[in-house]
Structures are given as structure tokens and as C-alpha cells.
N, C-alpha and C positions, 0 to 999 in steps of 0.2 A: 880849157880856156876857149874853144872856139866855139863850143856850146855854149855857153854864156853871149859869145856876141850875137849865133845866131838868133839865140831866145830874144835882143835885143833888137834886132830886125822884125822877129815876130810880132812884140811888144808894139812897136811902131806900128802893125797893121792892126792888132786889138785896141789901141787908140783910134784910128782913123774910124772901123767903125764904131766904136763908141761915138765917136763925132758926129757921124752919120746916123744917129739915134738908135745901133743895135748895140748888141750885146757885145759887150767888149773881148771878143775872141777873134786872134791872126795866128797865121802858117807861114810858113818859107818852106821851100824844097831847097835841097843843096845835093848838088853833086859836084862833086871835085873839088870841095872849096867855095864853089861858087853857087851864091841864090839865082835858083835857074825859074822861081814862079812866087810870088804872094799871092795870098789873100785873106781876107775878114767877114767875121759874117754879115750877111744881108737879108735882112728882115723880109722885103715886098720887093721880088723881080718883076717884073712885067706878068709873068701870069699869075703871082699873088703868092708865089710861095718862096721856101725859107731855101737859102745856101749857106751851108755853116762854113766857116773858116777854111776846115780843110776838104771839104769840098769845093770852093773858091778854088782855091791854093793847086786843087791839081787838076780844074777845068783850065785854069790859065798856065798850067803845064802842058798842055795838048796832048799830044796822044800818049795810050798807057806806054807803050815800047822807051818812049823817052826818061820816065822816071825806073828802073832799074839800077838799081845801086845808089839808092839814095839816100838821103836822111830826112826824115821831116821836122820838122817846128813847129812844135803846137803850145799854145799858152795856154789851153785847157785841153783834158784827157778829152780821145775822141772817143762821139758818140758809135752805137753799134754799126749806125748806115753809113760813115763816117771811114771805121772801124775794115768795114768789108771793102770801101773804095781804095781803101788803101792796100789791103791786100790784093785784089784786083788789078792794081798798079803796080807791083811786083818790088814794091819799097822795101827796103830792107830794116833800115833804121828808122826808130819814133822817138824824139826825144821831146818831151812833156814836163811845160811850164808849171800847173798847177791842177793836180790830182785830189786835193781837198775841198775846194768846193762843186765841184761834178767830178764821181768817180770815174764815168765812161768804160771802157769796152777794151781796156789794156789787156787783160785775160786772155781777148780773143786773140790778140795777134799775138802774143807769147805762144798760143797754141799752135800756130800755124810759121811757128820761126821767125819772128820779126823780132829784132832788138829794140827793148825797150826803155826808156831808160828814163828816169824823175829826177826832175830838179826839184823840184816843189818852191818855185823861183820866188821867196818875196816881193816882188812887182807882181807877177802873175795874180796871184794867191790876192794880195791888196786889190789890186785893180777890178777883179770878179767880185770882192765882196765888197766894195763901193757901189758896185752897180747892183745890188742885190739889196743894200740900204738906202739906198738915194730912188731905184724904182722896182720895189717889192712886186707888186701887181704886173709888174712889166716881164720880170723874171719867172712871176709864176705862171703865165701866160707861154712865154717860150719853153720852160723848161716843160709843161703839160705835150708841148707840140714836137719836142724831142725825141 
């Protein structure tokens, strides 16, 4: 049950930016219950490059030390760079909105003991392939820079 809500919190950050003309991918971190960081991807930071969801998600987590014992929220499987930050952050749990339209780098972290876990959440899964019908050129642009 509370994976579902948080996937719905996530949800909420994969709309925002979709709003914000990216690709419609969000994260939450949760430790104890509680969302301790969002974020969504972003296409053009200030120096011209890309921050995927859950890269967002655990710059605005601040230091690695803090995320230990966590879980994440991710509406799309994370990529491999993606993948390593979160090991790196010492997360223990990944729980993953939608694994069929990008496979991502779940492998990785099974191998290095991260709990993983698929929802393959109908929102998730709609909401990526809306955006992948509505702006084709858009997605194959990002997904190239992936």
C-alpha cells in the first residue's frame, strides 16, 4: 500500500516536468515513512545539460550520508549513471514505476544488493508512452543522450 502512494507522489513530479517540456520522469526518497527529497527530470540546467529524475531527487537530498536506509521512487527504471548514484548513496531500496518503456540498469543494483522492486504501475507506463506518441523526435533525442 504505501508503495503505491509513494509512486503517486512520484507521479506528481513526472507530471511537473512533463509541464515543464521534459520527459516525464519523478523520484521521491523516503526514509521512515517520510518523502525526505523530489525530483523530475530537467532537460537545460544552466550549463546546458541533462538531470534525470533521480538524479534531481538525490541532489535535493544533500549529502550521500543522509540517504542510507532509504527507498527510492522512480516512475521510470533508472538509467546506468542514474544506477551508480544511487549506489553511491548507500540506498537500499528501488522501487520502479515502469520498467517497459526504458529497461534501465535494475541488474546493476541487484548485483550490488539493492532491493528492487516493479510495479509496472499503469500511470507510469501510460504517461512514458504518451510522451513518446505526442513527441516522437523529442524522445529520440533524449533517449540517444541517455
Amino acid at each position: 500500500m504505501d508503495d503505491q502512494i509513494f509512486m503517486q507522489a512520484a507521479l506528481e513530479q513526472a507530471r511537473r516536468g512533463r509541464d515543464e517540456g521534459n520527459i516525464p520522469a519523478g523520484a521521491v526518497l523516503v526514509k521512515d515513512g517520510v518523502i525526505i527529497s523530489r525530483g523530475h527530470h530537467r532537460r537545460m540546467l544552466r550549463d546546458g545539460s541533462v538531470m534525470h529524475a533521480t538524479a534531481d531527487c538525490l541532489h535535493n537530498a544533500g549529502q550521500p550520508g543522509d540517504t542510507g536506509h532509504c527507498t527510492l521512487y522512480t516512475t521510470l527504471s533508472p538509467c546506468g549513471s542514474c544506477s551508480a548514484a544511487i549506489l553511491r548513496s548507500g540506498i537500499a531500496r528501488v522501487v520502479v514505476g515502469d520498467q517497459t518503456n526504458v529497461s534501465g540498469s535494475t541488474t546493476q543494483l541487484q548485483a550490488y544488493g539493492v532491493e528492487v522492486t516493479m510495479l509496472n504501475d499503469p500511470q507510469c507506463i501510460a504517461l512514458m508512452q504518451q510522451f513518446m506518441v505526442d513527441q516522437p523526435g523529442r524522445w529520440q533525442q533524449e533517449s540517444a543522450s541517455a
